[in-house]
N, C-alpha and C positions, 0 to 999 in steps of 0.2 A: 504493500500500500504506500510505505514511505517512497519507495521507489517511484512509482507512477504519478505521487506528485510531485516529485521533482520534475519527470519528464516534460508533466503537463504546464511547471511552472515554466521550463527551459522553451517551449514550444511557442509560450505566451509571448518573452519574452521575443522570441523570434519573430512574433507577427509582428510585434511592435517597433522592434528595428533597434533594440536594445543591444543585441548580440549578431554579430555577423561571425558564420563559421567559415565565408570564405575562405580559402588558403591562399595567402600571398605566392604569387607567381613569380618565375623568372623568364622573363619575354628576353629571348635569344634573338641576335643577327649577326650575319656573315658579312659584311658589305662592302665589296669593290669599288673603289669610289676611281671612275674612268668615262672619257669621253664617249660621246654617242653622239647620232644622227637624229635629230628629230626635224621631222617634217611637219610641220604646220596646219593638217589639214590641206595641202594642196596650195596653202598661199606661197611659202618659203621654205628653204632644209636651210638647218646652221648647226653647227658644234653645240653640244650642253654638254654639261657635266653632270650625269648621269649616276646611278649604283645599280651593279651588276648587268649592267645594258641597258638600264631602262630610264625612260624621265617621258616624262615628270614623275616623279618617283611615288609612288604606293603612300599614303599617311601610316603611321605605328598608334598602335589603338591597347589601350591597356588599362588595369583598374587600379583606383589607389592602393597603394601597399605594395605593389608588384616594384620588383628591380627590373632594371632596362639594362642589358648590358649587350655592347654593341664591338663587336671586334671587325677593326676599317683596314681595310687593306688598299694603300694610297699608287693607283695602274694612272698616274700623273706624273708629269715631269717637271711638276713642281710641289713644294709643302701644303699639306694641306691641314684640316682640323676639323672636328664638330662641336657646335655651341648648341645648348638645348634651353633656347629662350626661353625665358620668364622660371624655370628653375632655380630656385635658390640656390644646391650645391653647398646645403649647410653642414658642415664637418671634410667637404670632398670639392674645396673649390680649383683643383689641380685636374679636377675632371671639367671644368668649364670652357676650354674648346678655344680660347682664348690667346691668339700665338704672340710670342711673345711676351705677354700679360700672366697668364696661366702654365705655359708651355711654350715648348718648340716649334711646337706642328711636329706632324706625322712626313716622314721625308721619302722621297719619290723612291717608291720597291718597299719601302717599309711598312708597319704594323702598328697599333694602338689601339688596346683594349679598354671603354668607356664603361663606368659603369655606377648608374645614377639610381639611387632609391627613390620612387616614384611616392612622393608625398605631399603632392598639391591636386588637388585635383581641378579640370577646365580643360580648357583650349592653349597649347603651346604650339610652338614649333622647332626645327632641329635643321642650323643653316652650317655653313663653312662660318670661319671665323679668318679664313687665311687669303690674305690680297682680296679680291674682287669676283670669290668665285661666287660668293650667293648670284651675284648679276649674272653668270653666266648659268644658275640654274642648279648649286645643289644646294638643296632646300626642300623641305617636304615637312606635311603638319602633322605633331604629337595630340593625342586626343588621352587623358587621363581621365577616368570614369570614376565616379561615387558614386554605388548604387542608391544611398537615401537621396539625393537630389533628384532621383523619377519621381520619388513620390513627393517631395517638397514640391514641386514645380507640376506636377501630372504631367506628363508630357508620354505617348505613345509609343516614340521611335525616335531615331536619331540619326543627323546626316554629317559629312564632314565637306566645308565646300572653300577651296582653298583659292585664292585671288592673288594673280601675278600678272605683271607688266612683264613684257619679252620685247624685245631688239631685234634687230637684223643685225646690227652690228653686236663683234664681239665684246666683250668687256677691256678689255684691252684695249680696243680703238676708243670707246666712247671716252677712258679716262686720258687718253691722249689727247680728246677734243676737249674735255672739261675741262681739265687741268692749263688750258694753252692760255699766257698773257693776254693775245690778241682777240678780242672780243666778236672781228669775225669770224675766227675758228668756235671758240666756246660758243656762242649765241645761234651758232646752224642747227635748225632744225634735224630732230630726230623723232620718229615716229612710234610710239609703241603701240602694242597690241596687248590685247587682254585672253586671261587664259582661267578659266573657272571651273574649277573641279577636274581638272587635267586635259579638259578640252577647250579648243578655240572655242570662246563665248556663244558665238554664233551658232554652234552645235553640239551648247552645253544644254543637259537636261535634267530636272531637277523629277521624280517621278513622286505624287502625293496621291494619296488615297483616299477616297470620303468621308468624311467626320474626323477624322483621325488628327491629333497634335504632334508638330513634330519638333525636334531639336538642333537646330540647326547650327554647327558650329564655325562660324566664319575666320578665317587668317588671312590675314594682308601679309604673304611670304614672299610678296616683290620686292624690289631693289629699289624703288625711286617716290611709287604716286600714289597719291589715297584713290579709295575705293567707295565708294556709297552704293551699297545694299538693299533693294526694293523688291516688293513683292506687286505687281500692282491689283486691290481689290484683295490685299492680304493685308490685314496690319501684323505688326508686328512687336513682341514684348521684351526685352532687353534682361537677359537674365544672368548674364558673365559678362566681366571684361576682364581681360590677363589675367585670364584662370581666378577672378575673386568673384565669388556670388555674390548678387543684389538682389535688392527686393526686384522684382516684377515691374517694371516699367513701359507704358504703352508708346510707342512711335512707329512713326510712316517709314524710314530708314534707318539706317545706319553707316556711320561714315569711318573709317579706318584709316589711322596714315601706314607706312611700312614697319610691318615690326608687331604692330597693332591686334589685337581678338576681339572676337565677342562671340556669346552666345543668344541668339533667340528663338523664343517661340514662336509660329506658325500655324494654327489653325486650317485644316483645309476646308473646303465649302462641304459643307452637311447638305444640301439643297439640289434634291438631284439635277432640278435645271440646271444651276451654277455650275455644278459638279460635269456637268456633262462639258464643257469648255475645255479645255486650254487657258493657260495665262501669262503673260511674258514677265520672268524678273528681269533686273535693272543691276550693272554689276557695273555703275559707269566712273569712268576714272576725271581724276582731276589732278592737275599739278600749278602753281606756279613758278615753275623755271622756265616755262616755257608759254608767256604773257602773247600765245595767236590766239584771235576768236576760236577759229574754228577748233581748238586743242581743249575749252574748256568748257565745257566737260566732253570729253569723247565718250559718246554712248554705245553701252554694248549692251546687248540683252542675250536671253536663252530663254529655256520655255519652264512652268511649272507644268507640270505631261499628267493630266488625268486617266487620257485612254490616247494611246498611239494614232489612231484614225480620226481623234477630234481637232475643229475649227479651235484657232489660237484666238482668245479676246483681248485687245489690247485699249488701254486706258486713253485717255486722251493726253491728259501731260505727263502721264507715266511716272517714268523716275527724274524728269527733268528739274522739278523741283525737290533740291536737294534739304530736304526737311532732315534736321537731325536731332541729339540729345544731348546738350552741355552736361562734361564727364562729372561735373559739381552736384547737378540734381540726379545724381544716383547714390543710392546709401546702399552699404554693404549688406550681407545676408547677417553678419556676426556683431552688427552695429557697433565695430572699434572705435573707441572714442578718439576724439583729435589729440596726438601725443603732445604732451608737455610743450613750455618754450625750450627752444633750441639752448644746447652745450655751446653747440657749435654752429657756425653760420660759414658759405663757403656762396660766392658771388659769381657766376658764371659768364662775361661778355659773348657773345659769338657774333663773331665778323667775317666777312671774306675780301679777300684783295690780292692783289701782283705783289709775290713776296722777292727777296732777294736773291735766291735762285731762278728768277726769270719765270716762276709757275703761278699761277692761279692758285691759291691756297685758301682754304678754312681754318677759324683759330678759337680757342677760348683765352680770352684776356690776352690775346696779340700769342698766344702759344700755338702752334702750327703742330700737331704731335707725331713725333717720331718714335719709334720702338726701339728700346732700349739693347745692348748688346746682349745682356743677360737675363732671361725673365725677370718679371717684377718679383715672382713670386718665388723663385731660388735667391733672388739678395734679401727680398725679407725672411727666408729661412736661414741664412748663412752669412747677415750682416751682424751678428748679432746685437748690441742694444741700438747700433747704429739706423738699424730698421727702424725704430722711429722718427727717424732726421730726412725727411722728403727730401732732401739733396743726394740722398746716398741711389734713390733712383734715377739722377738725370732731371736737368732744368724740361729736357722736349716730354719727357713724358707725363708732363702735368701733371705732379702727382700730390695728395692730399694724404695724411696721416689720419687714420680717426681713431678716438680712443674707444674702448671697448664700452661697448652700453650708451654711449653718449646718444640722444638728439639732437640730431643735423638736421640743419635746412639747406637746403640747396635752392636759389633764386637762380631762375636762367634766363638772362635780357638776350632775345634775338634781336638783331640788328640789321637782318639781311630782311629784303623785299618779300622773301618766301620763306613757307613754311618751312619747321625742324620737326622732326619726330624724332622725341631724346629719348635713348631707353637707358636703362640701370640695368647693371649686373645685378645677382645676389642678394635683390630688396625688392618689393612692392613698397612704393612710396605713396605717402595721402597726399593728396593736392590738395594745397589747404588756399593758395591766393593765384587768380589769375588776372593782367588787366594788359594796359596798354603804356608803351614808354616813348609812345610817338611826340607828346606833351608835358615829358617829363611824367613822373609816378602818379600814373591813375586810378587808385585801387577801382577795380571793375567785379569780382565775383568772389568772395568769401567760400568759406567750405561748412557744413552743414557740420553737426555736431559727432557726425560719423561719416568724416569725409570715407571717398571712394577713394579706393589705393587700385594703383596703376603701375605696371612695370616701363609702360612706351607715354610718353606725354607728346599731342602737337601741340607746338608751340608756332603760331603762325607769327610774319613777318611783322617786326613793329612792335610782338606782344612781350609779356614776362609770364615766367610762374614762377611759382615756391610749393616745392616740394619736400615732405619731410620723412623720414625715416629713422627709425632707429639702429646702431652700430652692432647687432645683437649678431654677427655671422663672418669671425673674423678670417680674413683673404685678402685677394686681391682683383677688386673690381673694376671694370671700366664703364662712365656714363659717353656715351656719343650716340650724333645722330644716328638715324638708320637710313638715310636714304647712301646705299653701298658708297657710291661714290663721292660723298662729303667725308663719310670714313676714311677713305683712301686719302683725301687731301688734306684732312689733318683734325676734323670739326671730332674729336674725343681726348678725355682725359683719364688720369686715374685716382681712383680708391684703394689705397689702403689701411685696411680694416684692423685694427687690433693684432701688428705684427707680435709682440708678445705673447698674446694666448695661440697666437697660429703654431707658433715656434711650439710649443706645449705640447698641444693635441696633436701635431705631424709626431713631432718625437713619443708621443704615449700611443701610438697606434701604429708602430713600427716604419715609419717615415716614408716618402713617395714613394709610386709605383717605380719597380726597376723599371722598366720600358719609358718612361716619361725622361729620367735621366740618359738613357740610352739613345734615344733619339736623337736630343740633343748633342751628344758625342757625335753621332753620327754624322751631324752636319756641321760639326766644328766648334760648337758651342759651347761657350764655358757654362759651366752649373752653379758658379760660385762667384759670390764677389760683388762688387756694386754694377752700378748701369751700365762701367766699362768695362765689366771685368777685371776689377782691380780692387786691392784693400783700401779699405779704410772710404776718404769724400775723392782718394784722387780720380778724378775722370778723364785725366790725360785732357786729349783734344776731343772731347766727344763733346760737350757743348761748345765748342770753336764754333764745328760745323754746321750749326743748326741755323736753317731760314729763319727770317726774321722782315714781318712787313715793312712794305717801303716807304718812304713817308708821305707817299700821296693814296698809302689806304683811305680805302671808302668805306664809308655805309650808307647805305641809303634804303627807307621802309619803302622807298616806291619801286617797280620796275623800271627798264627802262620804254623810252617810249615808242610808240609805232614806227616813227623814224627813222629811231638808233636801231630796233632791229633790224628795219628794213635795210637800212647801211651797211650792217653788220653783215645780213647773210646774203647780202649780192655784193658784199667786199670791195664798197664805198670807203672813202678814204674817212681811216678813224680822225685826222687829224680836224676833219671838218664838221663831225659827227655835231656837236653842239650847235655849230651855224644850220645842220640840215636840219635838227630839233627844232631851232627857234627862229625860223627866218625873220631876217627884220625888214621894217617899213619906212617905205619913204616918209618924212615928215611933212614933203609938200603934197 
């Protein structure tokens, strides 16, 4: 009798959702990371960078509590890595995919075994971390599951629908055009295309079923341009961003920069008339770096697929109006209240301009960031008390010491025309102030008493925020934009996290992976030492060489204007550029 009520108590328990017997998993892969052919649907073929022959590459789909372990075998002819976005990497941040920063990279012929305890649950994703390969295409969306969020949310079923910008041009070429001084090289138009759920847009299909609710997990895993998300004659409910639940939120879209997630609800039509249609979603992109009409918004649609043989019904303004939801008026599922005043305060400028090696560069606070000779995160294991002296990393690699447990705020003034989408390593940060610094400090938008924590923030051109976080995960982190190619030109910095208790926990847990210091070796690398590879602050000549803007850097929150483009991309003499802006008039 005692017996049976236990079971009966244990059974209770289970409907209730008190007890999960699942057994934590370990979700295995093998992956090749090597170039392929993809063909476009018949529009174009170009080089990506692929795993085991294939791209767009499959999403990894797994429950919380599962490990992720991933053994990469680099058939490249250059270093590569994997970063598993919006993952903490709390106790394992040598596993963050981070080259140079975290590691070496994985070097061409060689091996790197990855492996992450799945303990967030939401919508991530799993890109390169090394050069410019995301832009060329390896990248693919991590989907981590919590079975109690079906039933918090009801929701039927679940879909994963992943959103990228593609090129004709290689990644290579375009950073040759970014990066160029001369304004009619950088300023030529370049066309992308959109690619959703691993199909050209255009013969993407989204399949829904009658009455049924679904889940839909959206990732902005492109390299450059936000994304706005519509269903038309669907609304839709906001129930994730960067893997953090919120209450249930009603809106017409959804808008992503790169880097970006969300989750929402969908409803399909209960109504057999409705039902019997077709319906076109809205996946249309937006950028400004690139200030033509006809670029903004580039729309792309696909179908919501009722029955194969049915008529598509299409709205009338569709997804044209880009309706969204400020990331302020959502509150978390866990209601975290707004953390304390800041320990610490750390000011972010970001600018762009013609630096002193003749390049087109990105900076914070005039920093252009370069990668240190030594990882960040072998001189704060091997510097010892020295690790806390941000010099001992290198003036180029921006780097920030933070004490253990402190509250930081991080304020970041953009300064350029267009948007940033900033993402943080190793933190979900609250947005706690957002406004405008085009008229000097305007506060514009406060944060709710349980702000929304965000791993990616846009910050559009002109605007601020202040983001804050707590030091609770010590490493070595990097914040920079995501659009790939402001990366490359210098638009990040670094975090480092509590080099003290790091040095602790590596040595109490038997110290880094051989293969990570092997690596390394492998490519000439020292493992030891400060920025230069050297004791003590000496850094030889390695800040000699670092760019530095010129003195006729710019900022400016506006574009430029129809003219200067024009000049620019039919290679109009720059020198005149200002007269063709503003022609002047006779006075008589």
């Amino acid at each position: 009798m005692k017996i049976a009520r236990e079971l009966l108590l244990l059974l209770l328990l289970l409907l209730a959702g008190f007890v999960d017997l699942t057994a934590a998993a370990t979700v295995e892969r093998e992956w090749t990371v090597e170039w392929v052919d993809y063909d476009m649907d018949g529009i174009f073929t170009r080089k990506a960078i692929g795993i085991n022959g294939q791209w767009p590459i499959a999403a990894v789909e797994a429950d919380l509590g599962d490990e992720l372990v991933i053994h990469v075998h680099n058939g490249l002819a250059e270093t590569t890595s994997l970063h598993f976005h919006g993952l903490f990497q709390n106790g394992t941040s040598y596993y963050d995919g981070a080259v140079m920063a975290t590691e070496c990279g994985v070097p061409p012929g060689g091996s790197f075994t990855y492996r992450v305890a799945l303990e967030q649950a939401g919508t991530y994703w799993i890109h390169s971390h090394s050069k410019s390969q995301t832009a060329d295409g390896l990248r693919l969306p991590l989907v981590v599951r919590d079975a109690k969020e079906k039933r918090i949310y009801a929701y039927d079923d679940e879909m994963v629908v992943s959103l990228q910008d593609w090129f004709r041009e290689s990644a290579t070429d375009l950073m040759r055009q970014f990066s160029s001084a001369d304004p009619h090289v950088r300023f030529r138009p370049v066309i992308p295309y959109a690619i959703v759920g691993g199909r050209c847009a255009t013969n993407a299909r989204l399949h829904f079923v009658r009455g049924k609710t679904y889940r839909i997990h959206l990732a902005n895993i492109g390299s450059s341009f936000d994304f706005h998300f519509s269903i038309d004659a669907h609304p839709l409910r906001i129930i994730e961003v960067d893997g953090i639940a919120v209450r249930a939120h009603a809106a017409r879209g959804v808008t992503l920069g790169a880097g970006q997630r969300a989750s929402v609800l969908v409803t399909a039509m209960s109504d057999a008339t409705e039902a019997s249609w077709n319906y076109v979603f809205h996946a249309d992109m937006y950028t400004e770096l690139l200030e033509m009409p006809r670029y903004n918004p580039l729309n792309f649609t696909g179908v919501i697929e009722y029955s194969a043989d049915a008529r598509t019904r299409r709205e009338h303004d569709g997804g044209a109006a880009w309706t969204t939801v400020a990331d302020q008026d959502l509150e978390p599922l866990d209601r975290e209240p707004l953390l304390p005043e800041p320990d610490t305060s750390v000011t972010l400028d970001a600018y762009s301009g013609v630096f002193s090696d003749s390049s087109f560069r990105h900076s914070f606070n005039n920093v252009s960031y370069v990668a240190p000779a030594v990882p960040a995160v072998l001189t704060a294991l091997t510097a010892g008390e020295l690790a806390g002296d941000s010099a001992v990393y290198g003036h180029q690699s921006n780097t920030h010491v933070l004490r253990h447990l402190d509250v930081v705020d991080v304020t970041v003034n953009n300064h350029d025309y267009y948007a940033h989408p900033f993402h943080l390593h190793g933190h979900a940060f609250q947005i706690v102030e957002t406004g405008s610094i085009r008229r000097g400090v305007v506060r514009a938008k406060q944060a709710l008493e349980s702000p929304v924590r965000r791993d990616t923030v846009v910050v559009r051109g002109g605007d601020y925020a202040v983001l804050r976080f707590r030091a609770d995960n010590p490493g070595v982190w990097l914040l920079h934009c995501h659009i790939d190619f402001h990366v490359m030109l210098g638009l990040q910095m670094t975090f480092v996290e509590a080099p003290d208790v790091l040095q602790r926990r590596v040595a109490k847990h038997g110290g880094l992976p051989p293969m990570l210091r092997e690596n390394c070796v492998a490519q000439g690398i020292k493992t030891a030492g400060n920025a230069a590879g050297r004791a003590g602050l000496d850094l030889g000549a390695l800040n000699a060489t670092e760019p530095t803007p010129n003195a006729d850097q710019f900022e400016s929150y506006d574009p430029p204007s129809g003219w200067q483009l024009l000049s620019y991309i039919v290679h109009g003499n720059k020198n005149n550029v200002d007269a063709i802006a503003t022609p002047t008039h006779s006075s008589g």
